[in-house]
MARSE-72213 format. One record per residue: residue number from 1; z, y, x of N, C-alpha, C, O, CB in turn. Coordinates in steps of 0.1 Angstrom, whole numbers, plus 5000, padded with zeros to 4 digits. Glycine has a CB too. Example, Ala and Ser with C-alpha at 12.3 -4.5 7.8 and 13.67 -1.06 7.14 Angstrom:
BEGIN
+-------+------+------+------+------+------+------+------+------+------+------+------+------+------+------+------+
! bavex !   nZ !   nY !   nX !  caZ !  caY !  caX !   cZ !   cY !   cX !   oZ !   oY !   oX !  cbZ !  cbY !  cbX !
+-------+------+------+------+------+------+------+------+------+------+------+------+------+------+------+------+
!     1 ! 5078 ! 4943 ! 5132 ! 5078 ! 4955 ! 5123 ! 5078 ! 4967 ! 5132 ! 5085 ! 4967 ! 5142 ! 5090 ! 4955 ! 5113 !
!     2 ! 5071 ! 4978 ! 5128 ! 5071 ! 4989 ! 5137 ! 5079 ! 5000 ! 5129 ! 5080 ! 5011 ! 5134 ! 5057 ! 4994 ! 5141 !
+-------+------+------+------+------+------+------+------+------+------+------+------+------+------+------+------+
% end
This chain:
BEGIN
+-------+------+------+------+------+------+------+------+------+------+------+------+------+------+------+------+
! bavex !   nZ !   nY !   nX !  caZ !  caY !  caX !   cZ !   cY !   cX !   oZ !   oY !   oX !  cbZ !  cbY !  cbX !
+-------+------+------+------+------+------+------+------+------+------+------+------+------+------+------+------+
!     1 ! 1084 ! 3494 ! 2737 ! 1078 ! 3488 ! 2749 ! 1072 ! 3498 ! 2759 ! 1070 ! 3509 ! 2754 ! 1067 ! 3477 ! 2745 !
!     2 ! 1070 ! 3497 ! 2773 ! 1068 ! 3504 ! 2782 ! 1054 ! 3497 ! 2788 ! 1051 ! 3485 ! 2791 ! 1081 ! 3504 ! 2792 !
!     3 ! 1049 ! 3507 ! 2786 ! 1033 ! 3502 ! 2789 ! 1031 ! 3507 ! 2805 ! 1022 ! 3503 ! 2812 ! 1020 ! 3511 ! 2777 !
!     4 ! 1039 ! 3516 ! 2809 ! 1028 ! 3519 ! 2819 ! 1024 ! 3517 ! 2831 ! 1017 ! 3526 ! 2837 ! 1028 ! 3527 ! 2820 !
!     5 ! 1028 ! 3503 ! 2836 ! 1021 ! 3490 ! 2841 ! 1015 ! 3485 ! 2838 ! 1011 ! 3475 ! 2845 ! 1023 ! 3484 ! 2843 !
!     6 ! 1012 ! 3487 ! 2823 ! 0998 ! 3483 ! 2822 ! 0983 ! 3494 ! 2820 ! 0971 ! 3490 ! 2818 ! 0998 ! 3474 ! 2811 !
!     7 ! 0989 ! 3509 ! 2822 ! 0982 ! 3521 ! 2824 ! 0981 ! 3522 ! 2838 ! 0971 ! 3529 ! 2840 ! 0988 ! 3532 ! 2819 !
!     8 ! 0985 ! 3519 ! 2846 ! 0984 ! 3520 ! 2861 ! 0974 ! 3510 ! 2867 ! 0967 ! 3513 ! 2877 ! 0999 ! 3518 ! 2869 !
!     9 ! 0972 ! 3495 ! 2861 ! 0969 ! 3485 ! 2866 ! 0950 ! 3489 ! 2858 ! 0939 ! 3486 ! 2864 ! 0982 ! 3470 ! 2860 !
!    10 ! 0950 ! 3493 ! 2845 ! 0939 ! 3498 ! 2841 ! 0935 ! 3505 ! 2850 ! 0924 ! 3502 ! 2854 ! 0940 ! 3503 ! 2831 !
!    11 ! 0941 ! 3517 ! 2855 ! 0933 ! 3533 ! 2857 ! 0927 ! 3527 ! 2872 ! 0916 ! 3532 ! 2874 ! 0947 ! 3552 ! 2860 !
!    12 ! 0931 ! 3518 ! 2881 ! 0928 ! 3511 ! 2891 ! 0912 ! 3508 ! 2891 ! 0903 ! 3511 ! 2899 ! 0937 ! 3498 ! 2889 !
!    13 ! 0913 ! 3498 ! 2876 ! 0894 ! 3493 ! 2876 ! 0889 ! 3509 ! 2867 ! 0877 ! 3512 ! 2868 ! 0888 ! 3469 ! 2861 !
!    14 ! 0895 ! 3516 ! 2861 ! 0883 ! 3527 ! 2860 ! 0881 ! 3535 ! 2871 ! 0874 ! 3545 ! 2868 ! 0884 ! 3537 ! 2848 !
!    15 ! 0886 ! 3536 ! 2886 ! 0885 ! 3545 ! 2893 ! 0875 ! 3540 ! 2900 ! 0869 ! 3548 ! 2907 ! 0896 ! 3548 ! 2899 !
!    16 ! 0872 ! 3525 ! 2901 ! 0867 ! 3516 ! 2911 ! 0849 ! 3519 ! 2903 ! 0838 ! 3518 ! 2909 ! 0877 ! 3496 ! 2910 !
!    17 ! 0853 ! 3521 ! 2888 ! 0840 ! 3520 ! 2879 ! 0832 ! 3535 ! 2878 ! 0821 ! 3538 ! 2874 ! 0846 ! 3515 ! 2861 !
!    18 ! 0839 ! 3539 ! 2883 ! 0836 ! 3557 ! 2883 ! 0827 ! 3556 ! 2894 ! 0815 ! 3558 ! 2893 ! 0849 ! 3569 ! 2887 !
!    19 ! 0834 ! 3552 ! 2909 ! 0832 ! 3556 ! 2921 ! 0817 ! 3546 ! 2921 ! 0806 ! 3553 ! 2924 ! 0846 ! 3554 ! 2933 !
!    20 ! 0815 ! 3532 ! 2917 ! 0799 ! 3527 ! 2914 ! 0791 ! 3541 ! 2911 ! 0784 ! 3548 ! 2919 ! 0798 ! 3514 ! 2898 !
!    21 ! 0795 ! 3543 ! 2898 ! 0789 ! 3552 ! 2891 ! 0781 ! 3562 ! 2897 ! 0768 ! 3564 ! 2897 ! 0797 ! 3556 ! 2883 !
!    22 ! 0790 ! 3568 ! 2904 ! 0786 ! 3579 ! 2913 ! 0778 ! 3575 ! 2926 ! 0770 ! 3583 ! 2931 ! 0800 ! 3586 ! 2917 !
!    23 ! 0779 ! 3569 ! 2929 ! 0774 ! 3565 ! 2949 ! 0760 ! 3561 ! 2942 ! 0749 ! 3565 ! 2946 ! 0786 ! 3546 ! 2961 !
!    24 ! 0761 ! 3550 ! 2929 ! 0745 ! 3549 ! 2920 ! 0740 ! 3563 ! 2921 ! 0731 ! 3563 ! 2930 ! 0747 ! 3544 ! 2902 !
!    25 ! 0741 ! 3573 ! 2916 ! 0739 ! 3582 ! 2911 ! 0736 ! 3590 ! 2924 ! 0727 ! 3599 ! 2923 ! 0749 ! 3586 ! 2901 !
!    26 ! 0741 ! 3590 ! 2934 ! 0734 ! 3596 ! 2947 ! 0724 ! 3588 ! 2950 ! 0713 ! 3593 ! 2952 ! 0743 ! 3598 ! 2959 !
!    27 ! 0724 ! 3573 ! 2951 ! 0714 ! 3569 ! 2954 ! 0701 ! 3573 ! 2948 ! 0692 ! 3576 ! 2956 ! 0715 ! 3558 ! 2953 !
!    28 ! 0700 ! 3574 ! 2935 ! 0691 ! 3576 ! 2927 ! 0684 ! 3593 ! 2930 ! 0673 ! 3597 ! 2930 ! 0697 ! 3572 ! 2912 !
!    29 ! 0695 ! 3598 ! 2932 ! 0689 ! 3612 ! 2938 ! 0680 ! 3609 ! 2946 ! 0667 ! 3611 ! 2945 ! 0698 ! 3620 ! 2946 !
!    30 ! 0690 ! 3602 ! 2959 ! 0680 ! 3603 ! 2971 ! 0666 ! 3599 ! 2970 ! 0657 ! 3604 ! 2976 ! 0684 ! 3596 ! 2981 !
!    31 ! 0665 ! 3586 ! 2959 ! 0652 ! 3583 ! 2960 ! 0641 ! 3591 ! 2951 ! 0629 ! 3590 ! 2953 ! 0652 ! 3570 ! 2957 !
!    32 ! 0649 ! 3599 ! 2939 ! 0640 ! 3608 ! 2933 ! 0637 ! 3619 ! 2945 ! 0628 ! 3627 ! 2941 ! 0648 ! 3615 ! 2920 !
!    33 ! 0639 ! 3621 ! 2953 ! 0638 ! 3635 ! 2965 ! 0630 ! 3627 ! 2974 ! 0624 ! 3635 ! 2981 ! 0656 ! 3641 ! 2974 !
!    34 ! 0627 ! 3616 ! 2978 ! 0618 ! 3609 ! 2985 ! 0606 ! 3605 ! 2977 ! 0595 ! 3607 ! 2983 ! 0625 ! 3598 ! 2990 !
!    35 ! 0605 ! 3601 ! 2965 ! 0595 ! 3593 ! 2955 ! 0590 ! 3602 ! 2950 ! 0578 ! 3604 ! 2951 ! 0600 ! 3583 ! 2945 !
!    36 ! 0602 ! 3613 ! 2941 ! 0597 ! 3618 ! 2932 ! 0596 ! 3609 ! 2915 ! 0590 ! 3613 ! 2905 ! 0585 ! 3622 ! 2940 !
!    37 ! 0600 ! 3601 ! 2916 ! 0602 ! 3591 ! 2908 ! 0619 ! 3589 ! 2901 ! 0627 ! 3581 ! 2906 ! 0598 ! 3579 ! 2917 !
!    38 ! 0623 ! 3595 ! 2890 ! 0638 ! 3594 ! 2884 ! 0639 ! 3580 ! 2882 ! 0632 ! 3576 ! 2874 ! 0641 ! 3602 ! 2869 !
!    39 ! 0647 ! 3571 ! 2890 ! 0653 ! 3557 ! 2889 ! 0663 ! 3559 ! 2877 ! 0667 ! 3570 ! 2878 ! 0661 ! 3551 ! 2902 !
!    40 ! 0668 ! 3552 ! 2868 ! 0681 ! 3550 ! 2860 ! 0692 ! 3542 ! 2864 ! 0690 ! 3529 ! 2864 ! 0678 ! 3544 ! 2848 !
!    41 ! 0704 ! 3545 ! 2867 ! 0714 ! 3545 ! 2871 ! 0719 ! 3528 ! 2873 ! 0723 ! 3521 ! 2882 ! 0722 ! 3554 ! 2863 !
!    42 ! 0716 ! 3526 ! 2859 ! 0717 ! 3513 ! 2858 ! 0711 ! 3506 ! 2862 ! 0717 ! 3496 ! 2865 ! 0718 ! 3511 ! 2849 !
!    43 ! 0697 ! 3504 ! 2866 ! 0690 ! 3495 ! 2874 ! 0695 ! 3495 ! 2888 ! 0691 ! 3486 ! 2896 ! 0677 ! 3499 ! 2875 !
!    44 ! 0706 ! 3505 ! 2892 ! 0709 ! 3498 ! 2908 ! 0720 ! 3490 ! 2911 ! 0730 ! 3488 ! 2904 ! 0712 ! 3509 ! 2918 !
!    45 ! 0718 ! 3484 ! 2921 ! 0733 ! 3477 ! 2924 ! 0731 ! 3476 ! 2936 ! 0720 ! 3474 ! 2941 ! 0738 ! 3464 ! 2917 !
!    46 ! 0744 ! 3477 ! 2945 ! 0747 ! 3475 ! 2958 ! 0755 ! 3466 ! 2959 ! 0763 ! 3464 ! 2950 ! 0751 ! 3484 ! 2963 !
!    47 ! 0754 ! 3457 ! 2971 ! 0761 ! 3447 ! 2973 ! 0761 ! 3442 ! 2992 ! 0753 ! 3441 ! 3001 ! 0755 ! 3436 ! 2963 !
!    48 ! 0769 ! 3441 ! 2991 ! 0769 ! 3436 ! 3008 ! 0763 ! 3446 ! 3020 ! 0763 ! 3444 ! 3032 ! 0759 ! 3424 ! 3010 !
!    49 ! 0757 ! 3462 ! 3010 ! 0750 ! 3473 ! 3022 ! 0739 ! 3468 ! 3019 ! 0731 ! 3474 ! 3026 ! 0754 ! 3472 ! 3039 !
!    50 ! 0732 ! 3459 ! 3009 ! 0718 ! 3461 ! 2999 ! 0718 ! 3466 ! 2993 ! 0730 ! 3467 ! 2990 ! 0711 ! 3454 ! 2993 !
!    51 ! 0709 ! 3475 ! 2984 ! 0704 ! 3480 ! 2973 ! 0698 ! 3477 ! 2966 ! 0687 ! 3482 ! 2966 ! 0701 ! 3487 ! 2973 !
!    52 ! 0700 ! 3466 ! 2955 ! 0689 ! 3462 ! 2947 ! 0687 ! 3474 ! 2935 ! 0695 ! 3482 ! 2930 ! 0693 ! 3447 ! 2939 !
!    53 ! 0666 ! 3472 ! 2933 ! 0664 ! 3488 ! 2924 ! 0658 ! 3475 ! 2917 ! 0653 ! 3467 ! 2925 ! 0654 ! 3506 ! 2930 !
!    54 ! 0657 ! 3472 ! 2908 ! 0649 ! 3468 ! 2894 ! 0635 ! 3475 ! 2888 ! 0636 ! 3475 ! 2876 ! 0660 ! 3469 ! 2883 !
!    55 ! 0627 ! 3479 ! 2892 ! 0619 ! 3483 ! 2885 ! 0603 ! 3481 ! 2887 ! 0598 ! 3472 ! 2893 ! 0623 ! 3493 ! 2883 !
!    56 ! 0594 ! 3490 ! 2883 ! 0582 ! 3483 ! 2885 ! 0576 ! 3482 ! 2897 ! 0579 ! 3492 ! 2904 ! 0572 ! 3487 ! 2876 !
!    57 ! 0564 ! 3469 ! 2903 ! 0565 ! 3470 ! 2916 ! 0554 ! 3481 ! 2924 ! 0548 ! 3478 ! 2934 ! 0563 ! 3457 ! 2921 !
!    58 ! 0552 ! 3491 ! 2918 ! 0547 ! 3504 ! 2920 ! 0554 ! 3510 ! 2926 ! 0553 ! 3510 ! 2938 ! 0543 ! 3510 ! 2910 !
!    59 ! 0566 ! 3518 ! 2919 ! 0582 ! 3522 ! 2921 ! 0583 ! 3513 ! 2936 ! 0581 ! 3520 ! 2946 ! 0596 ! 3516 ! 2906 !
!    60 ! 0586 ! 3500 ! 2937 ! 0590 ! 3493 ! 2947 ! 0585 ! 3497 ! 2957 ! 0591 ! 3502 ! 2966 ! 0589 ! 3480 ! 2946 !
!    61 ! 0574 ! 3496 ! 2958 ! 0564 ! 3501 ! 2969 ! 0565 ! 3515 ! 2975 ! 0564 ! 3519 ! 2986 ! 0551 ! 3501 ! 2964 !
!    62 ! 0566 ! 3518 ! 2967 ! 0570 ! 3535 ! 2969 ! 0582 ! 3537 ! 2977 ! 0583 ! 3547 ! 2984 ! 0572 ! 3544 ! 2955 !
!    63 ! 0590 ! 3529 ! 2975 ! 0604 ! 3527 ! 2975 ! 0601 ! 3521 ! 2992 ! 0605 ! 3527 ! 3003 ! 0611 ! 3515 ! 2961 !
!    64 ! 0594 ! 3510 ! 2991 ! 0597 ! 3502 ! 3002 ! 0586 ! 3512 ! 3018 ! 0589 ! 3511 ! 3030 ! 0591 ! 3482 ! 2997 !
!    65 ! 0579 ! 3518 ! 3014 ! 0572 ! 3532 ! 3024 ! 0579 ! 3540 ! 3027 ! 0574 ! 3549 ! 3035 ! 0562 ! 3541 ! 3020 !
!    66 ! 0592 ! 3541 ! 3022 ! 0598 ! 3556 ! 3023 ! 0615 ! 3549 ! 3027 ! 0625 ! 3557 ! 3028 ! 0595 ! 3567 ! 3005 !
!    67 ! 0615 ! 3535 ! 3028 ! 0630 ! 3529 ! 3030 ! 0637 ! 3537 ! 3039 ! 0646 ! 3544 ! 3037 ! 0631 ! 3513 ! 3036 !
!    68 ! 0630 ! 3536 ! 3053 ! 0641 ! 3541 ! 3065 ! 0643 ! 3559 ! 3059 ! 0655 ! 3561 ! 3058 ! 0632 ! 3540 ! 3085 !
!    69 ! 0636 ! 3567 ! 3057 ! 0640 ! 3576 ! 3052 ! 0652 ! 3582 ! 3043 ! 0659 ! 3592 ! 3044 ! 0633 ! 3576 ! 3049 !
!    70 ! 0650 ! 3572 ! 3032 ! 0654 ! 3572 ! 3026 ! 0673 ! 3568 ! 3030 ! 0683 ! 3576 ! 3027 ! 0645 ! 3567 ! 3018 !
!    71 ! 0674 ! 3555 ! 3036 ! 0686 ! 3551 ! 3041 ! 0693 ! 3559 ! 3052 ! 0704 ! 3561 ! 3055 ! 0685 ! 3539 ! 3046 !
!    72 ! 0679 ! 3565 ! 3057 ! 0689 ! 3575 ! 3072 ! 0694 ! 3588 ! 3061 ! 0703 ! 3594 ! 3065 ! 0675 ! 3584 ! 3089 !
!    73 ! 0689 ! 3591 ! 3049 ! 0699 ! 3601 ! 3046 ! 0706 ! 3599 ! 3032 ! 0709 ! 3608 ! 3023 ! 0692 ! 3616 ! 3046 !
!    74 ! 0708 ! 3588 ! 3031 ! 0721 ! 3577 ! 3028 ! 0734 ! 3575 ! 3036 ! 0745 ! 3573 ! 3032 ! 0717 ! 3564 ! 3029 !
!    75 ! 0728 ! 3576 ! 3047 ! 0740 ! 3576 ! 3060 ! 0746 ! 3587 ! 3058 ! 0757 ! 3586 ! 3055 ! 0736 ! 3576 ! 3076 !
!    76 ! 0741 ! 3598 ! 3059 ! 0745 ! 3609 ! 3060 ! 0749 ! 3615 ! 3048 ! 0756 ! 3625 ! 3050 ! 0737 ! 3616 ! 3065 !
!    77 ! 0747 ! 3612 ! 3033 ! 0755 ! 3613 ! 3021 ! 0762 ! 3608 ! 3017 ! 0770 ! 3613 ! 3009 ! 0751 ! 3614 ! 3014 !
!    78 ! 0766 ! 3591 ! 3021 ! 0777 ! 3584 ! 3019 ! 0774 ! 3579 ! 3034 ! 0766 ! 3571 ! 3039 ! 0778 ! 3573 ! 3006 !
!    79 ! 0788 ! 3589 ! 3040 ! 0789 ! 3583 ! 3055 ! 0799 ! 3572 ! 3057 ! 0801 ! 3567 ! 3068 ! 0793 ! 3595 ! 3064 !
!    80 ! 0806 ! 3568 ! 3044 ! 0816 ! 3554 ! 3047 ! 0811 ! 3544 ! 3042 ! 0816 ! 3533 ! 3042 ! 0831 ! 3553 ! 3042 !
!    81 ! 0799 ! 3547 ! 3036 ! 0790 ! 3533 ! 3033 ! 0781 ! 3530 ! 3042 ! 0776 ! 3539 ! 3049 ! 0782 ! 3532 ! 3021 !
!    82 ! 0778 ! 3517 ! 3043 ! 0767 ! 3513 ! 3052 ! 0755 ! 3504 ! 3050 ! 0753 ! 3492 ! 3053 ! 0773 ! 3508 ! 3060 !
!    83 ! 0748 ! 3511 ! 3045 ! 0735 ! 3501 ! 3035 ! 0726 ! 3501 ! 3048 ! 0725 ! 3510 ! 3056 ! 0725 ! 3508 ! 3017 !
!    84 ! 0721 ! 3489 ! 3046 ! 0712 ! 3478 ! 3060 ! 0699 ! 3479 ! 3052 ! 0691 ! 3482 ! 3060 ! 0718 ! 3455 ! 3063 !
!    85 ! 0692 ! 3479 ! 3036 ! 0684 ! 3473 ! 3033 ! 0679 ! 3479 ! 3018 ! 0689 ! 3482 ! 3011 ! 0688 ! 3460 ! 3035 !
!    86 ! 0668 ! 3481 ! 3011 ! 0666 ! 3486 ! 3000 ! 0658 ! 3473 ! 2995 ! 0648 ! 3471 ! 3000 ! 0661 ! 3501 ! 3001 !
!    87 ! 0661 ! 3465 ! 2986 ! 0652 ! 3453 ! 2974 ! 0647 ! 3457 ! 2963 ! 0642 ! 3448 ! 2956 ! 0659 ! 3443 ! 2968 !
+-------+------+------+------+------+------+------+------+------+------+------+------+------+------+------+------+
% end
């Protein structure tokens, strides 16, 4: 049997699962370089050009003083994304 249509149709969602991974993983920079606070990868998620961060509302706060900062050099590290908003 010839699989590799179904190796091509896979490598598709791990490329899609990587690239989350990574754009997470800048985010979380940026906000460690602003906060000073290491976020975990997995608490973020982006959706629609929000950023939902999950964690305590200390962190949040911190988070939410330092938003525009933080998003203007968001712009400028993922310049084909376009996040409006940090939650």
């Amino acid at each position: 049997m010839d699989y590799n249509h179904i190796t091509s149709f896979l490598d598709k969602f791990k490329k899609v699962l990587f690239e989350k991974e990574e754009i997470n993983k800048i985010i979380g920079d940026v906000i460690l370089k602003h906060i000073s606070f290491q976020i975990n990868t997995s608490l973020i998620k982006n959706k629609n050009g929000i950023i939902y961060i999950k964690t305590s509302p200390t962190v949040q706060n911190e988070i939410f003083l330092k938003k525009h900062s933080i998003l203007k050099e968001l712009s400028v590290s993922l310049p084909n994304k376009n996040f409006k908003d940090i939650k």
